[in-house]
C-alpha positions as CSV (number, residue, x, y, z in Angstrom):
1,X,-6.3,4.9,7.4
2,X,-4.0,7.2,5.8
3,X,-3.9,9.2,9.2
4,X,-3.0,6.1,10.8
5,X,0.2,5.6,8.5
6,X,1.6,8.9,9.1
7,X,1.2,8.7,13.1
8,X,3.2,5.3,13.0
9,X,5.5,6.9,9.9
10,X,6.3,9.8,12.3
11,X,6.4,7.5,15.6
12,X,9.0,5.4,13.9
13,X,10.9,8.4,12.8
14,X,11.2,9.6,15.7
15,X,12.6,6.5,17.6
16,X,15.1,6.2,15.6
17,X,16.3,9.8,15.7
18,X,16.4,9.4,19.6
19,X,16.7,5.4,20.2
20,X,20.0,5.2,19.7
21,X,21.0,3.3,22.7
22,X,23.8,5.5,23.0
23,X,23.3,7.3,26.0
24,X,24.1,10.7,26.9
25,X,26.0,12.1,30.0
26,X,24.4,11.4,33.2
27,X,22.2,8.4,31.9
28,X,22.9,4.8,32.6
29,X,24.6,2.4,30.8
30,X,25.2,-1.4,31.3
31,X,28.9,-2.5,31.0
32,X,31.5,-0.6,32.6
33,X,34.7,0.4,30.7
34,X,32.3,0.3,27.1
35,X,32.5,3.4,24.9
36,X,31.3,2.8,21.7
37,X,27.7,1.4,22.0
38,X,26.6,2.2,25.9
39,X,27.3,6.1,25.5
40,X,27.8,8.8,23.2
41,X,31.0,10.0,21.1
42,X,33.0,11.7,24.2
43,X,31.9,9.1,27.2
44,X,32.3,6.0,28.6
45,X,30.4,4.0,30.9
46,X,31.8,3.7,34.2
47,X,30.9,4.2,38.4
48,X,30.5,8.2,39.3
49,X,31.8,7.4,42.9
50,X,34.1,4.5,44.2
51,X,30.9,4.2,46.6
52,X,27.8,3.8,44.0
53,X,26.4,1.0,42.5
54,X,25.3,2.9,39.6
55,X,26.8,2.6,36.3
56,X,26.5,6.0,34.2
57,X,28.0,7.4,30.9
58,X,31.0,9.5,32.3
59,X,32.6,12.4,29.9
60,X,36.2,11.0,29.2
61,X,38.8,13.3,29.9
62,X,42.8,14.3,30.2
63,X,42.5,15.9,33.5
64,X,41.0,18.0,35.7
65,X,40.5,21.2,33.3
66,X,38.4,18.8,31.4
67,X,35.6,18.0,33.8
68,X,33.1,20.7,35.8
69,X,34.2,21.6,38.9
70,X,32.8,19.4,41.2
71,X,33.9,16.5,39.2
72,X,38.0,15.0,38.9
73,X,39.3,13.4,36.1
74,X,39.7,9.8,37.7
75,X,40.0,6.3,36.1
76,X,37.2,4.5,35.0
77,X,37.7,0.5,36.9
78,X,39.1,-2.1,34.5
79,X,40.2,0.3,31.5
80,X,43.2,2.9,31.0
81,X,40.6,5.7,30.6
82,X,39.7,8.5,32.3
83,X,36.5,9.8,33.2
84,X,34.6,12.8,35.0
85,X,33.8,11.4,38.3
86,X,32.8,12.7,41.8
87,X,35.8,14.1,44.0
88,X,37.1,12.7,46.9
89,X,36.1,14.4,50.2
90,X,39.0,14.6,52.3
């Protein structure tokens, strides 16, 4: 019994240490233009590419310098943020 209280002790623990429900770059969030609640400190939830469907937690940015290099910093639709998004192929 006592075994059994530690395991769900520990379990529980361990959700909330990574259950946040904020998520980190790359994962996908639920409301675009959201910051505090959908992604981490740094990023906000928004489209990687005019073209996908996908909503994802984006690193906000300044500019380019700010982003990896195969990523621009673009607006994020609906907001006057920025995010790392995908480039546009010209």
């Amino acid at each position: 019994m006592r075994h059994t209280r530690l395991l769900i002790a520990a379990g529980f623990l361990i959700c909330s240490a990574s259950c946040s429900g904020e998520g980190a770059v790359g994962d996908e969030c639920g409301e675009s233009g959201v910051e505090d609640g959908e992604c981490e400190s740094g990023g906000v939830c928004g489209k990687r590419s005019d073209d996908s469907e996908v909503l994802e937690c984006l690193k906000i940015c300044k500019g380019d310098e700010d982003c990896p290099s195969d990523l621009a910093c673009k607006g994020v639709s609906g907001t006057d943020i920025k995010g790392c998004r995908a480039k546009d192929i010209v």
